[in-house]
C-alpha positions in Angstrom: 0.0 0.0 0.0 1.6 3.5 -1.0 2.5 5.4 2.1 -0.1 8.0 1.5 -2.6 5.9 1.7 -1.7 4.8 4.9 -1.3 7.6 6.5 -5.1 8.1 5.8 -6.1 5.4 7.2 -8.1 6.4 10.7 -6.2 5.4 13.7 -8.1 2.8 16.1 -8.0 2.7 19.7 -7.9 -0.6 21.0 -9.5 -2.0 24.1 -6.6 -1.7 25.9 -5.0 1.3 25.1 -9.0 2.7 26.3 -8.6 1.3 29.4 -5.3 3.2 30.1 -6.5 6.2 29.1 -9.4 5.5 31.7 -6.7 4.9 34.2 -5.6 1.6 33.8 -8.1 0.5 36.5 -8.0 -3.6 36.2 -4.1 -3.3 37.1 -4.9 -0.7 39.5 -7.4 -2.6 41.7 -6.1 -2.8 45.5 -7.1 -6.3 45.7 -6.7 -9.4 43.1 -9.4 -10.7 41.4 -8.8 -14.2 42.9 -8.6 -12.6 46.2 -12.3 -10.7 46.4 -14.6 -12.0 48.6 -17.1 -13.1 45.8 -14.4 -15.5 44.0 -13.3 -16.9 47.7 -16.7 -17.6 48.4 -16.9 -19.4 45.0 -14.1 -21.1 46.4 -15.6 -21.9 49.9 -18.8 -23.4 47.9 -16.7 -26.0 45.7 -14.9 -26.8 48.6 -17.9 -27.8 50.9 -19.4 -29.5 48.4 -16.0 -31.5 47.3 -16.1 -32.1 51.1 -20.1 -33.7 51.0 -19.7 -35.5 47.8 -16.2 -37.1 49.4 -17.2 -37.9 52.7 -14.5 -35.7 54.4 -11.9 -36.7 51.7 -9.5 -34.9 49.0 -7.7 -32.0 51.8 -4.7 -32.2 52.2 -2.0 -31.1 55.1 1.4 -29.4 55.4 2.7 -32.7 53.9 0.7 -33.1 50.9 -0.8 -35.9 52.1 -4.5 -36.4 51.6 -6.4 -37.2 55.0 -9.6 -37.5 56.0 -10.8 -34.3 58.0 -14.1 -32.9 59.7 -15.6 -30.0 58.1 -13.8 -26.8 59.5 -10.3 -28.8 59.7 -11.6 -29.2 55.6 -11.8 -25.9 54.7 -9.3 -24.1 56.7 -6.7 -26.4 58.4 -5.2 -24.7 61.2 -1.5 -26.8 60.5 -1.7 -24.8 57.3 -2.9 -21.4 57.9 -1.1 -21.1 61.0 2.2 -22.5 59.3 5.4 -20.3 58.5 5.1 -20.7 55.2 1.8 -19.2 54.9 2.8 -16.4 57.0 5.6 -15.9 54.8 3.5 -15.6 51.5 1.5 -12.4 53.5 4.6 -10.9 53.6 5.6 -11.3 50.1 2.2 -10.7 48.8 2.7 -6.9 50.8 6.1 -6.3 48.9 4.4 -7.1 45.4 1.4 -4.8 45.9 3.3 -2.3 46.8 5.4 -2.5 43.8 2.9 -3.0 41.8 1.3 0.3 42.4 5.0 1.7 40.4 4.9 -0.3 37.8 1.7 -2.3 36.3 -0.2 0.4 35.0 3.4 1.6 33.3 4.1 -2.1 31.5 0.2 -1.9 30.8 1.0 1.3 28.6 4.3 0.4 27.8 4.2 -2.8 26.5 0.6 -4.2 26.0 -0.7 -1.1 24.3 2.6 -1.1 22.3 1.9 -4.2 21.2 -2.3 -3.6 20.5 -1.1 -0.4 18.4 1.5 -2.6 16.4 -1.1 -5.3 15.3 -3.4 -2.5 14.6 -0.6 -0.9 12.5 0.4 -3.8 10.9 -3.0 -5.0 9.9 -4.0 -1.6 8.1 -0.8 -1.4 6.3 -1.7 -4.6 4.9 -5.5 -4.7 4.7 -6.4 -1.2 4.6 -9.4 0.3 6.7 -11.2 -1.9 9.2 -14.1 -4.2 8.3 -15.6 -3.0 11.2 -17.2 -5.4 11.6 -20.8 -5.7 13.6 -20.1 -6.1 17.3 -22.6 -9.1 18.8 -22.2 -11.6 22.2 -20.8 -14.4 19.6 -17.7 -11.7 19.1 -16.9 -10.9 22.5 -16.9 -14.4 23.7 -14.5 -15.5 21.2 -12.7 -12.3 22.1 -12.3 -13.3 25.7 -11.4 -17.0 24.2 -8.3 -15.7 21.9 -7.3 -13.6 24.4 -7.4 -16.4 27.4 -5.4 -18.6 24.9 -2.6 -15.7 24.0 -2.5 -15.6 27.7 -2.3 -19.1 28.5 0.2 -19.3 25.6 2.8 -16.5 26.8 2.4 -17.5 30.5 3.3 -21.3 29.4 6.5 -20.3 27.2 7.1 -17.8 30.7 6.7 -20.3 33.3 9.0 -23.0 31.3 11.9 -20.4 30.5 11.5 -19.2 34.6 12.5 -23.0 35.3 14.8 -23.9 32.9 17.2 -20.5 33.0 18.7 -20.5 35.7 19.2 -17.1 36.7 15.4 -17.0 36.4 14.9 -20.1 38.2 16.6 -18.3 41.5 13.8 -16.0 41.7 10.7 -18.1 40.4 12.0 -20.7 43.2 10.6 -18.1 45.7 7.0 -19.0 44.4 8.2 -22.9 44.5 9.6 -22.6 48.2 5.3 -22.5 50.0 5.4 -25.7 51.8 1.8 -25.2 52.1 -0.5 -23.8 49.2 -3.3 -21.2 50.0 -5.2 -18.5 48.0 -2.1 -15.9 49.1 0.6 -18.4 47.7 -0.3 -17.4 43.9 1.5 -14.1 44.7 3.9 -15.6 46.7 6.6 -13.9 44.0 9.9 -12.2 44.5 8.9 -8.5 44.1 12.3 -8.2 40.9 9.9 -11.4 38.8 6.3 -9.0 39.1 7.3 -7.2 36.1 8.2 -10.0 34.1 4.8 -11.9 34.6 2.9 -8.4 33.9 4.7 -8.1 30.7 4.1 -11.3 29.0 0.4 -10.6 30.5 0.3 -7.4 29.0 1.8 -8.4 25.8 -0.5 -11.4 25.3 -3.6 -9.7 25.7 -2.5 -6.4 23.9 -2.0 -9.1 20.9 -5.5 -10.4 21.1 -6.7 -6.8 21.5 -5.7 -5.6 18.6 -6.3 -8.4 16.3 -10.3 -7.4 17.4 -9.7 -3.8 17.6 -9.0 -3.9 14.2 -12.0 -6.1 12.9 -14.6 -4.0 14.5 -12.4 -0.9 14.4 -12.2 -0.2 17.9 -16.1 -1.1 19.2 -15.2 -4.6 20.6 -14.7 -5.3 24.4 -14.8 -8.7 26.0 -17.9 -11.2 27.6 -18.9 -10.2 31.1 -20.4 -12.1 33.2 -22.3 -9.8 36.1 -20.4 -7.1 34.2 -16.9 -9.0 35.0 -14.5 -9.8 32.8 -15.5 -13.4 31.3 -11.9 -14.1 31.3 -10.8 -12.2 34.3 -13.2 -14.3 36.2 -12.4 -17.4 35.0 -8.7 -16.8 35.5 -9.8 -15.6 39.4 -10.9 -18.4 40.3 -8.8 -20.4 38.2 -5.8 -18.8 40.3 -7.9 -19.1 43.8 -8.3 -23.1 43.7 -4.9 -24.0 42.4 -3.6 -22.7 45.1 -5.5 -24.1 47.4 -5.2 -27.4 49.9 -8.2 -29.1 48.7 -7.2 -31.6 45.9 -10.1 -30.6 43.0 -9.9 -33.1 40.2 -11.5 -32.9 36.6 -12.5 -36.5 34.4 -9.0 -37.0 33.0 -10.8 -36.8 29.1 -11.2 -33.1 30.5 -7.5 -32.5 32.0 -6.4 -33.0 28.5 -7.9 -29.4 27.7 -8.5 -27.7 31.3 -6.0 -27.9 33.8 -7.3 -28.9 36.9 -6.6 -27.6 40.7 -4.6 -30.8 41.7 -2.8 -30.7 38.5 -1.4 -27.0 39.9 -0.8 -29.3 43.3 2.1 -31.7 41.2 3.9 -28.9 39.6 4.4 -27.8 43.2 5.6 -30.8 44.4 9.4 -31.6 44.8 8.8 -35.2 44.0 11.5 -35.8 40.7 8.4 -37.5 38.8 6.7 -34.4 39.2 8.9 -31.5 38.6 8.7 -29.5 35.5 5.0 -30.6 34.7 1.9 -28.6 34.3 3.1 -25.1 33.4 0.3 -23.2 31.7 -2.3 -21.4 33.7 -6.0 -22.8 32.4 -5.4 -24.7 29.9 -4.0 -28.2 29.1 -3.3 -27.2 25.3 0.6 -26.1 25.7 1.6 -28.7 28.3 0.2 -31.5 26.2 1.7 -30.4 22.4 5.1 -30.0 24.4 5.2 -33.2 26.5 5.1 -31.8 29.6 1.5 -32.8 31.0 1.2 -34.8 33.9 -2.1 -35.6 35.0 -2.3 -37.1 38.3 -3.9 -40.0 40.4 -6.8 -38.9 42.8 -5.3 -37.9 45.8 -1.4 -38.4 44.8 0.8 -37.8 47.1 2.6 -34.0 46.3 5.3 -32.7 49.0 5.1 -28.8 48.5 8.3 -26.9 48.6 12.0 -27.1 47.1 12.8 -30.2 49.2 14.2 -30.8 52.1 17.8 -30.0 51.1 17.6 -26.4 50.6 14.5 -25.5 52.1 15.7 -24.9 55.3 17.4 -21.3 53.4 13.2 -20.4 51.9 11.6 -20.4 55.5 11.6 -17.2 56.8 10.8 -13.8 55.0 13.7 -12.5 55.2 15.5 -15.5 53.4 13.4 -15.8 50.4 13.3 -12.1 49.8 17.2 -12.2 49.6 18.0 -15.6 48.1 17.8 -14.3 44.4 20.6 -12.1 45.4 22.7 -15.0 47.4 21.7 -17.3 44.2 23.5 -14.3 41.8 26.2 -13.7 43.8 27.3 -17.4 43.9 26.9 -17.6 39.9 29.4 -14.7 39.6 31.5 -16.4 41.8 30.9 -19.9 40.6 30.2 -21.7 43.8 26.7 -22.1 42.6 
């Protein structure tokens, strides 16, 4: 297309390049999605009922262990909640919301609307003015799915290079060091690895965003469901129960394409069968094309944590917020 022509073409704003303008408000929000009250109670709900339908079975303790438990000992086991390594995850959940507050709304700009604006670009220079397309449900829902699978997508090529680098690996171990899993674990990061999640986030969804901006020139915004995000609130949730003690299992014909909670409970485990399995974040699509789906028995046995020979060094605050550093320092001086 002559280089005239483009320039006439009308610029787009994309869904997500709108929302910074408006303040960048779903990066902004003081509290996680998976952490509202609404999507905990969602998650208190499963969890009874898992507990009625299994007599009492399918929680497990600070070992991993399944056991058999009354109703209150079920849902919120005092050996976990009351354990160190829950107390630690508060404290590192503090450090990453107060970090957050510099820097997700600035990667949201910086890189996801980047990205929107480039497809946007690109697809003019190529195609010329938008279709724009009518806007109906049928659109935004496969909005929300193109954009959950970008997501999924990014966060599984993330997650895999965080374990297999291994100057990443000393600071994605912080997340891998919760000997017990709760709600608060999913942000049991070190506060330096929060910006690299947000980016691939950002960029994922920017991706999807403008692919849709430019088919229905700028009018499309995702499904809600009780004006939430359809995808938001699947991912919520989604990150509420994996991280969570009760052992939730799908049909295995269905782990093939969702994961499921206690497929989230192996890929913490520091059992050598299990490590390195089960990286994406919802579905089972990207673990299974790249052989690294693991689906697991009902009620396996998964140890949470690094293992016992260097956990000892992750128990306390203070020691996972400095062990990247330690980790670093030994690389340079090759005694790591």
């Amino acid at each position: 297309m002559p280089q005239d022509a483009i320039n006439d073409v009308p610029a787009i704003t994309g869904p997500l390049a709108d929302i910074v303008q408006r303040g960048g408000h779903i990066f902004q929000d003081n509290i996680p999605m998976d952490l509202t009250p609404s999507v905990l109670g969602l998650t208190f709900i499963l969890a009874s009922l898992i507990f009625l339908l299994r007599k009492g079975h399918g929680s497990k303790g600070e070992d991993g262990r399944e056991r058999n438990a009354g109703f209150w000992q079920f849902i919120l086991p005092k050996d976990i909640y009351t354990h160190i390594s829950a107390r630690v995850d508060i404290g590192l959940y503090v450090i990453i919301r107060i970090s957050h507050a510099f820097w997700g709304v600035a990667l949201l700009a910086l890189v996801g609307v980047w990205s929107e604006n480039l497809v946007i670009g690109g697809l003019q220079s190529i195609f010329g003015d938008s279709p724009a397309l009518t806007v109906n449900y049928g659109w935004m829902l496969l909005y929300s799915l193109v954009s959950l699978l970008f997501y999924d997508f990014v966060f599984f090529l993330t997650h895999y290079t965080m374990h297999k680098v291994p100057a990443l690996w000393v600071m994605h171990k912080i997340h891998h060091s919760a000997e017990v899993l709760t709600p608060m674990t999913r942000y049991r990061e070190h506060f330096i690895a929060g910006p690299i999640w947000v980016a691939g986030q950002a960029l994922s969804l920017g991706f999807a965003a403008g692919i849709f901006a430019y088919l229905f020139n700028g009018n499309i915004t995702e499904a809600t469901i009780m004006n939430i995000s359809f995808f938001l609130l699947l991912f919520g949730f989604t990150g509420s129960f994996r991280h969570y003690h009760v052992a939730m299992h799908y049909p295995k014909w269905l782990c093939q394409w969702l994961h499921s909670p206690a497929m989230h409970h192996v890929h913490h485990s520091y059992l050598e069968q299990h490590w390195d399995k089960n990286f994406a974040v919802i579905t089972s699509i990207w673990d299974r094309l790249f052989g690294t789906l693991y689906v697991p028995e009902k009620d396996e046995y998964t140890p949470w944590g690094i293992g016992p020979e260097t956990q000892g060094e992750y128990r306390t605050f203070w020691g996972n917020f400095t062990g990247p550093f330690r980790d670093w320092w030994g690389m340079i001086r090759g005694t790591e």
